[in-house]
N, C-alpha and C positions, 0 to 999 in steps of 0.2 A: 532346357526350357523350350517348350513346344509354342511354335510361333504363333502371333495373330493376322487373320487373314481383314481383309477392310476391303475386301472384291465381292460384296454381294450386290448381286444383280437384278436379283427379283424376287420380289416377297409376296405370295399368294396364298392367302389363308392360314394353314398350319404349315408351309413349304417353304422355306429359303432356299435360294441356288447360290451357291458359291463360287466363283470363277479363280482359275489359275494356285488349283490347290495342286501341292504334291505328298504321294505315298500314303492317302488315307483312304483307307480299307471298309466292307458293309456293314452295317450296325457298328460303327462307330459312335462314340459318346462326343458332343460337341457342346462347349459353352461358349455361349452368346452374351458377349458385354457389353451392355449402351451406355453412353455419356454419360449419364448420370450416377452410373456407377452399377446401379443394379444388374442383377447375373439370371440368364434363362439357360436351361438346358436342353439340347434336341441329340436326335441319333440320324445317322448316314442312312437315308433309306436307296442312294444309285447314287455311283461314281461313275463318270463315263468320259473322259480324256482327263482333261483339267479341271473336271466340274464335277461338283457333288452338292446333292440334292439333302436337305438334311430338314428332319420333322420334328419342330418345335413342340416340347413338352408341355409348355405354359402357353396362355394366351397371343398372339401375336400381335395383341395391340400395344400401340403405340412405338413398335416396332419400325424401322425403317433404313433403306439403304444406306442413306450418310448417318445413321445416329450408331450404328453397332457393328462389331469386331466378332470376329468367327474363332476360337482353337479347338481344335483336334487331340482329344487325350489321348489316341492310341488304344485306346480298351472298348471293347463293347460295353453295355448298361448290367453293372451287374448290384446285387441284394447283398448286404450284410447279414449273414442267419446265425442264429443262436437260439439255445433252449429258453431263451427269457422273451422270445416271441411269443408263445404260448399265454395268452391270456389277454396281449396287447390289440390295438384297433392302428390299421395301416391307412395312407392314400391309397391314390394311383401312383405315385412316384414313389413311394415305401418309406414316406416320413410318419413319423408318428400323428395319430388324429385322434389321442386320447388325453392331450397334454402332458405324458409323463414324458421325460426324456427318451431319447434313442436307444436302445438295449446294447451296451456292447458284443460289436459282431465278434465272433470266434474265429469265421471264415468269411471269404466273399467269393461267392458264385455269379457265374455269367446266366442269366434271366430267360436265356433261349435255351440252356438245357444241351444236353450229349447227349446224341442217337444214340437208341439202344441196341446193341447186338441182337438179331431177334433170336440167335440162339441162345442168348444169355436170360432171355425171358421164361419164366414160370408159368405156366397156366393159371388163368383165377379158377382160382377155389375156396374154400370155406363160406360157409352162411353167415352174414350180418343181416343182424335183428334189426330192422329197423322200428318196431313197434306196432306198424300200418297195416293190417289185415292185406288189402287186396296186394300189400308189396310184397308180404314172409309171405305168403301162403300160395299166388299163384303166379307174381312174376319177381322171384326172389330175386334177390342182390346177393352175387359174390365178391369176394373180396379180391381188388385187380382187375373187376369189370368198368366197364362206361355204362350209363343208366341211365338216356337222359329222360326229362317231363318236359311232353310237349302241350304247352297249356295255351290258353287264349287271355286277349285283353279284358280284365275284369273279373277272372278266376282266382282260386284263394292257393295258387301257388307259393305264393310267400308265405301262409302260413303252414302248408304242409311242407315246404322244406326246412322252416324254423323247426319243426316237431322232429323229423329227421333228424338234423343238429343234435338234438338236445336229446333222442334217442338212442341212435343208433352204435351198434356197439356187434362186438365177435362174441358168440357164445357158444361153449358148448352143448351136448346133447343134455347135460343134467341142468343149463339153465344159466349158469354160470360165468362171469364175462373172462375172456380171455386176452392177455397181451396190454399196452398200454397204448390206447385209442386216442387220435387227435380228430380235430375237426377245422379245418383251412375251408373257410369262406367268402367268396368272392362274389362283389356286388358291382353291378357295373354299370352307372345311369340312371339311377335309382332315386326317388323322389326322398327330401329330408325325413319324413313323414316315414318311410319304408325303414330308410337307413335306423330312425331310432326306436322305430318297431324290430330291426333285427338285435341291433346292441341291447336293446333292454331286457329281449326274450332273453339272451345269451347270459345277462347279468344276473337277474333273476330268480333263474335255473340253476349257478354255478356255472353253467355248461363254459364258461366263459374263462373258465381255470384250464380247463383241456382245450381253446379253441384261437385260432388269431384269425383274424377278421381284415379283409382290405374293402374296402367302401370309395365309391367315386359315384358322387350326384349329377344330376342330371346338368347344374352348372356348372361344373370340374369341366376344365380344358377336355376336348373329345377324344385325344392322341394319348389322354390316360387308361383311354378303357380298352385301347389295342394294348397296352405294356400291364396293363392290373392282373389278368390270367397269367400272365407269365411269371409275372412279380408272386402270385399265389403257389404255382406251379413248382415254382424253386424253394418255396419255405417248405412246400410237401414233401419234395424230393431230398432236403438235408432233413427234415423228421422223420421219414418211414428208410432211405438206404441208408443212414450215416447214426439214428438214434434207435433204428428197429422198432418204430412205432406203424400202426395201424393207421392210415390215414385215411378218411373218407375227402372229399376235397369237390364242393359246392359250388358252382357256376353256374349266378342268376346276373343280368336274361343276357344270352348269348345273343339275342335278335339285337339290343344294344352294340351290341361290340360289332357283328356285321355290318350295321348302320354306319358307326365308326369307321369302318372299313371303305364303305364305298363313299363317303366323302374327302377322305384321303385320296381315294383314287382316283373321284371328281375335279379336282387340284391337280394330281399330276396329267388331267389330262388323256387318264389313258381309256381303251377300246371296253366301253360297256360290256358286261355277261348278261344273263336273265335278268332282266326287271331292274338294272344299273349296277347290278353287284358286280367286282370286279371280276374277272373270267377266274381268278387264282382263287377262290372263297375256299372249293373243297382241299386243296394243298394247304391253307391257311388254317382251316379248322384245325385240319386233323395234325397240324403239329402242335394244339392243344390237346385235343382227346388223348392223341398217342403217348400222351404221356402218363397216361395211368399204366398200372399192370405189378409184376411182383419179379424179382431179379432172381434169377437160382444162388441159394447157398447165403441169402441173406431175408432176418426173417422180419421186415415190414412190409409194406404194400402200399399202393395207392388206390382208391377205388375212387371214380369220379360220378356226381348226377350234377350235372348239368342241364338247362332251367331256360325253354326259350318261349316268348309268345309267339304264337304262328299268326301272322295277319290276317285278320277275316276267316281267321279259324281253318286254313288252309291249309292241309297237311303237304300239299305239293307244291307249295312253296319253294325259294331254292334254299331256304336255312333248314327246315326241316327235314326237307328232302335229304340235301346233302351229306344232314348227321348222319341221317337214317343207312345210309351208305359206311360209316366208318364205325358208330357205335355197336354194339351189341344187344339190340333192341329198343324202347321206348315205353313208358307209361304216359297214357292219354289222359287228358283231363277233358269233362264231358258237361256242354254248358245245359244238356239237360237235368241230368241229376244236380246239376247246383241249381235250377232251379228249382225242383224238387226239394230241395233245403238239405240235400243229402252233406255231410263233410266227410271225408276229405270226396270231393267226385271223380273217382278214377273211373274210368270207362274200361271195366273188364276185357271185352269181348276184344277189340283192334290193340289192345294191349299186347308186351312181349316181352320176357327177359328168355332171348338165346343162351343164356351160361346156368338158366335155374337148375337143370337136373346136376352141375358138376358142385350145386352147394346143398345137396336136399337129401334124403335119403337116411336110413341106419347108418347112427355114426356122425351123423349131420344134424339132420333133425328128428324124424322119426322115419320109423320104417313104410308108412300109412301116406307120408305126403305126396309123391309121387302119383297116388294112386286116386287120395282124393281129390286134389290139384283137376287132375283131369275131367274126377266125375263133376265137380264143381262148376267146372267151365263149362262142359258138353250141357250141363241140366240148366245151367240158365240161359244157354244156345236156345234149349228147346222153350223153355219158359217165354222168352222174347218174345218166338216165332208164336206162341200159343196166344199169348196177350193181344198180337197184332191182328191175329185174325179171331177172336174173340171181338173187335173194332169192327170187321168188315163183314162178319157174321152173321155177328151176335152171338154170349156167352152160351146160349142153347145148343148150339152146331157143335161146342167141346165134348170131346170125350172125355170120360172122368180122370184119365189118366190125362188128357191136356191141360184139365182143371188144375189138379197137382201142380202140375210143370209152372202154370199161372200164379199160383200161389205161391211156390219155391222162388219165382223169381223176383216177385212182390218181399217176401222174407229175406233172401238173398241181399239186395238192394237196402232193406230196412236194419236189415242186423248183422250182415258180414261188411257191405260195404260202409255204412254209416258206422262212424265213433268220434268218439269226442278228440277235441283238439290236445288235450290233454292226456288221454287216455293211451298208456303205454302196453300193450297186450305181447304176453310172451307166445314164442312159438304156440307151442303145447294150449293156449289159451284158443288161438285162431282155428287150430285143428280140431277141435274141440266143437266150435260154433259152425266150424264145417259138418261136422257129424251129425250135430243135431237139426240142421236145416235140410242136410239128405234123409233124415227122419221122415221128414214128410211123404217123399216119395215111395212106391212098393218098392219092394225088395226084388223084385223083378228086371228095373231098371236102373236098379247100380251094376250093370255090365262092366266098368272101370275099371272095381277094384275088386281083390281078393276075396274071395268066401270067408279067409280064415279071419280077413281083419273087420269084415263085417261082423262075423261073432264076440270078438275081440272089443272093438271099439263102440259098437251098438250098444252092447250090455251098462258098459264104463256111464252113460247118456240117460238111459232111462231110469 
């Protein structure tokens, strides 16, 4: 039986220190017993002689030096997983928050995850559909990437990653879903108001049969929203290596959990980074992100998008920044087109999925996407540039081919980026509404693509 300590020293916010401990190790698991009998639990965030530092899971009130007792379990914080998570609603600390009882675990895993050998890593590949025109079509999602969306306060990110959820799936070239698809969803900070807009979408839908859900509001202890992506992370990782399931795995808003971060570190005290965040954020991130990807000779995957607001809309920021550094590109959200009334508003142009050409293609999706992908983007590059100086102008100084470009990009806008919240569109559907909107343009300036698929795919349109 593992002793109790009754040498705490100092209690600051979410931080107790412990004096005159022995043999207890980092990320340690620590229950905290007061008089009264009630039980809190914290983890060893620094051991340094005799003393360790340990960060209380639950509120610190009422908390205090002579009223509570410290033990040391000897284990890090680890998750009970089973297949009967599937369907259920989690905390932050992984108790049930849907009233049914606890799911009997099969296994228990440690929350912080085993580095992965990176030569035991797989490449992402395969195309996942996620239904969202501007996403299949010109900054595709592979399976095993990082994706994140970097949105602003007051943008309908929450709804476009509910539609995601309730979408997205592996499919083949004939349309066809492939494999058995989960969806791990992590909310972190999030208004009651959001939280029961996510569970109801999920309920709704069904989507909630393939999906387990962790939720921490904006009043949950804030030391939940550091342990909730991990807590997410480890139910992905015994789904897709241990079940061979497809995992997509959604983490909204990481600028929350940052936040959480630097009030923790505000507490211990230590040496600010940019703008208060601790100097460790990019180390810190990326042993969330890093945890997606696909393992050789085993056939699940994790693919993560991740979901943060950029402050004042500031891409260089240091949360965005910093993704920007470990992820595999970004979808932007663009608080012009939302006012425009446009849904979902992804901002085409500063958009980027680095892994799209490894999920696109013959064999993938079709043979044509690669090719109008490009012409897509370059023609509403020029459409922009036409519209803005049509502004400084006047529409009279266009030439008739910039008038096109102005009108492609006007259509563009109206009917490849706008769709309904609902509205699930197959590959082959987007490619489609790609075709017909380079319609407009001459035949002159589809430079992009093939001769052969312009005969080919033109005809299929008119």
């Amino acid at each position: 039986m593992t002793k109790f300590y009754k040498t705490i020293s100092d209690i600051a916010g979410p931080l107790m220190v412990v004096e005159g401990v022995e043999g207890v190790g980092y990320e340690e698991v620590a229950e905290i017993e007061l008089t009264d009998g009630s039980k809190r639990r914290g983890r060893v965030l620094e051991v340094s002689g005799d003393r360790a530092v340990v960060q209380i899971f639950e509120e610190s009130r009422g908390l205090a030096v002579d009223n509570a007792k410290v033990r040391f379990t000897g284990k890090p914080m680890e998750l009970g997983v089973s297949d009967d998570m599937l369907g259920r609603v989690f905390d932050g600390a992984g108790s049930p928050k849907d009233g049914l009882p606890a799911p009997i675990a099969s296994k228990k895993l440690n929350i912080n995850g085993s580095p992965l050998n990176p030569y035991s890593r797989d490449f992402p590949n395969d195309f996942i559909q996620t239904g969202i025109s501007t996403i299949d079509g010109l900054n595709t999602l592979v399976r095993g990437q990082k994706l994140p969306i970097f949105s602003g306060s007051g943008l309908p990110h929450s709804e476009v990653v509910a539609q995601i959820a309730r979408q997205a799936k592996v499919v083949r070239v004939d349309g066809k879903s492939e494999g058995d698809f989960a969806v791990v969803f992590a909310a972190m900070g999030i208004t009651f108001e959001e939280s029961e807009y996510f569970i109801n979408q999920f309920r709704q839908t069904g989507a909630i049969e393939r999906s387990t859900l962790f939720v921490n509001l904006a009043d949950d202890p804030v030391i939940e929203r550091i342990t909730l992506p991990r807590l997410a992370l480890t139910a992905a990782e015994y789904l897709a290596y241990e079940k061979g399931m497809h995992v997509l795995v959604i983490l909204t808003d990481l600028t929350n959990y940052c936040e959480a971060l630097r009030e923790v570190s505000a507490a211990r005290k230590e040496i600010p980074g940019r703008r208060g965040y601790p100097g460790y954020l990019y180390t810190d991130l990326s042993t969330i992100y890093e945890r997606a990807g696909r393992i050789k000779g085993r056939p699940g995957s994790i693919t993560q998008i991740p979901v943060l607001t950029m402050p004042e809309d500031d891409k260089t920021h240091p949360i965005p920044d910093l993704t920007g550094y470990i992820t595999e590109g970004q979808i932007m959200m663009s608080r012009d087109l939302y006012r425009k009334g446009i849904y979902p508003p992804v901002d085409v142009l500063p958009s980027l999925s680095r892994l799209k050409d490894k999920g696109i293609g013959e064999g993938k999706t079709r043979e044509d996407h690669s090719g109008i992908l490009n012409q897509l983007f370059a023609a509403y590059a020029s459409g922009k540039e036409a519209k803005e100086l049509a502004v400084i102008l006047g529409e009279a100084a266009l030439s008739d081919v910039d008038k096109k470009y102005a009108r492609f990009a006007e259509a563009f806008e109206d009917q490849f980026i706008r769709q309904g919240a609902d509205e699930d569109r197959s590959i082959l559907e987007t490619l489609t509404i790609g075709w017909k909107l380079l319609s407009i343009l001459p035949k002159s300036e589809l430079k992009r693509l093939k001769p052969e698929y312009i005969e080919k795919y033109m005809k299929q349109i008119i």
